[in-house]
C-alpha positions, -999 to +999 in steps of 0.1 A: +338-101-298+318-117-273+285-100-259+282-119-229+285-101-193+309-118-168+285-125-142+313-120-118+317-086-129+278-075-126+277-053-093+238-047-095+212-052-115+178-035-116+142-057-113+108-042-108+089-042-077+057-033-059+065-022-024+038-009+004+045+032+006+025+050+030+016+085+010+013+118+034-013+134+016-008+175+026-040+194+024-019+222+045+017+236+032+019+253+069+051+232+085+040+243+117+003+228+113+020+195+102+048+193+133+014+199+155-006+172+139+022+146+137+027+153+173-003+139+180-003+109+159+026+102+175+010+101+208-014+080+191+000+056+169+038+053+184+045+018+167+039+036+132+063+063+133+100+045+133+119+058+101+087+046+080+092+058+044+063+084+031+054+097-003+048+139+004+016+141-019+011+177-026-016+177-056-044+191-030-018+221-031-017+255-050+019+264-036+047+267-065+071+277-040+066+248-014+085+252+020+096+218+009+130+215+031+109+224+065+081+203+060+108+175+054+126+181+085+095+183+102+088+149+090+123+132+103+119+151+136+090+126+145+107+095+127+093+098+091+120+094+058+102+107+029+117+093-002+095+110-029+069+139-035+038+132-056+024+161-079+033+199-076+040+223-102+076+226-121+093+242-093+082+217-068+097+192-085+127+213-089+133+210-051+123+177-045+155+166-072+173+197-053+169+174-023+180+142-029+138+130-031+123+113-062+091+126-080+061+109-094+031+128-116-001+132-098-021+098-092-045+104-122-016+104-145+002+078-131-021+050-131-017+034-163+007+011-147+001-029-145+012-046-122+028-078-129+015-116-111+028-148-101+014-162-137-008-150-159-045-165-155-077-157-169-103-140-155-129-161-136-164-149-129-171-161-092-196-173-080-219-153-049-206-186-031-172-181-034-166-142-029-186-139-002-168-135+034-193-108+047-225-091+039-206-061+023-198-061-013-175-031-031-182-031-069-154-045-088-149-043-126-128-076-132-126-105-106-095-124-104-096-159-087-062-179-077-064-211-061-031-225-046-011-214-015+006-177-024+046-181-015+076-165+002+087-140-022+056-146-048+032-118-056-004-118-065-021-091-080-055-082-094-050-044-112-088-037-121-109-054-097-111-074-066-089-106-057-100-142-044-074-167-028-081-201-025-054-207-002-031-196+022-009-162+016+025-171+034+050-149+056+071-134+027+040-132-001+020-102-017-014-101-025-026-067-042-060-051-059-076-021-071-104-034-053-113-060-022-090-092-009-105-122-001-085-151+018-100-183+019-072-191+044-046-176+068-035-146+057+006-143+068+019-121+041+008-083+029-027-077+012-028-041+001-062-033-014-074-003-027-038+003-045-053+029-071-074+046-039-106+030-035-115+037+000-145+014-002-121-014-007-117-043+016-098-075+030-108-104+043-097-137+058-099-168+076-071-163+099-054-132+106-017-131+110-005-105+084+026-090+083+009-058+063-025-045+058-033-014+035-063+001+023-059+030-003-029+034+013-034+036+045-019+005+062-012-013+097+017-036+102+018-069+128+026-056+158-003-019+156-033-052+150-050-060+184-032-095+194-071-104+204-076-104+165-049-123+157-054-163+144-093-154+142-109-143+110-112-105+103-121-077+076-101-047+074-121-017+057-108+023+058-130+044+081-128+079+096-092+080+085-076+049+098-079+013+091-108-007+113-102-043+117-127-063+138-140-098+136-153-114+109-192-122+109 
């Protein structure tokens, strides 16, 4: 008897990926304190808030009995789809199944995860010439350099340290690190740095046109970036609580 799958017949199949996730970090279990607060990020940030999907992190939180369906419903009243809750004791993640919502383990557990590249390549030690865009250096415990133009649908990652492109990141492409991005050329795609939560982490390019910028999490798309930034180089750092892009130099 044959083993082989009638391709015809195959309905799905299931692939890794890395996708950007904005994570809602509750420090409060109070729905009415969060309604109050998203209303005014609303006010603030309009462009951010249509049906973005959001991680609930509640590992801040000593609540074994989380109001977990209000503070969900508060979060789709102003345009927010969570899709998972991070951390919590057993019957938090109880409810969050009881709800239709995934679960992941608190971040410190959950972090032994690598994430795949576009091809494996050794580890280069760069040069002070070629990694510096600015004056500010994060530390960074492995340096990854790529040289080549990053493509449509290709990803580039650098899971212990900070990442260098010699090149262009295309519309389409993915650039990650546990530390700092650096773009020797125009950045199109998404560059999410920080991905395990460094805050101190950083991007930078020579021409800013990305479709996605993240730091720790905290990320801008196209249209929130000033359009007087756009097609000029930039760095994007993570400072009191929101992304800060502004020129580079």
């Amino acid at each position: 008897m044959s083993l082989n799958v009638d391709s015809a017949a195959v309905a799905f199949t299931f692939k890794g990926g890395m996708l950007p996730m904005t994570v809602m970090e509750l420090s409060s279990a109070d729905p009415e304190r969060i309604r109050l607060q998203l209303a005014g990020k609303l006010t603030q940030s309009p462009a951010f808030f249509q049906h973005t999907p959001v991680v609930l992190s509640v590992e801040k939180l000593d609540e074994p009995h989380l109001a977990l369906e209000r503070i969900c419903a508060v979060c789709r009243d102003h345009k927010l789809l969570p899709v998972a809750v991070r951390g919590g004791s057993e019957p938090v993640r109880q409810s969050a199944w009881a709800l239709g919502l995934g679960w992941f383990p608190p971040v410190e557990e959950g972090r032994g995860r690598v994430l795949e590249s576009v091809r494996n390549s050794p580890v280069h030690e760069v040069t002070p010439e070629e990694t510096t865009l600015s004056a500010a250096e994060s530390p960074a415990l492995a340096t990854r350099l790529y040289r080549g133009t990053v493509r449509s649908g290709q990803q580039v990652s650098a899971a212990e340290g900070d990442l260098v492109v010699i090149g262009a990141v295309n519309a389409g492409a993915e650039v990650l690190a546990a530390g700092s991005i650096h773009v020797y050329g125009a950045l199109r795609g998404r560059a999410l740095a920080g991905i395990h939560g460094n805050t101190q982490a950083g991007i930078y390019c020579r021409e800013l046109e990305a479709e996605l910028l993240s730091v720790a999490g905290n990320y801008k798309r196209l249209e929130d970036i000033d359009s007087q930034l756009l097609g000029r180089p930039a760095e994007v750092h993570f400072a009191k609580e929101q992304l800060e892009i502004k020129p580079l130099g």
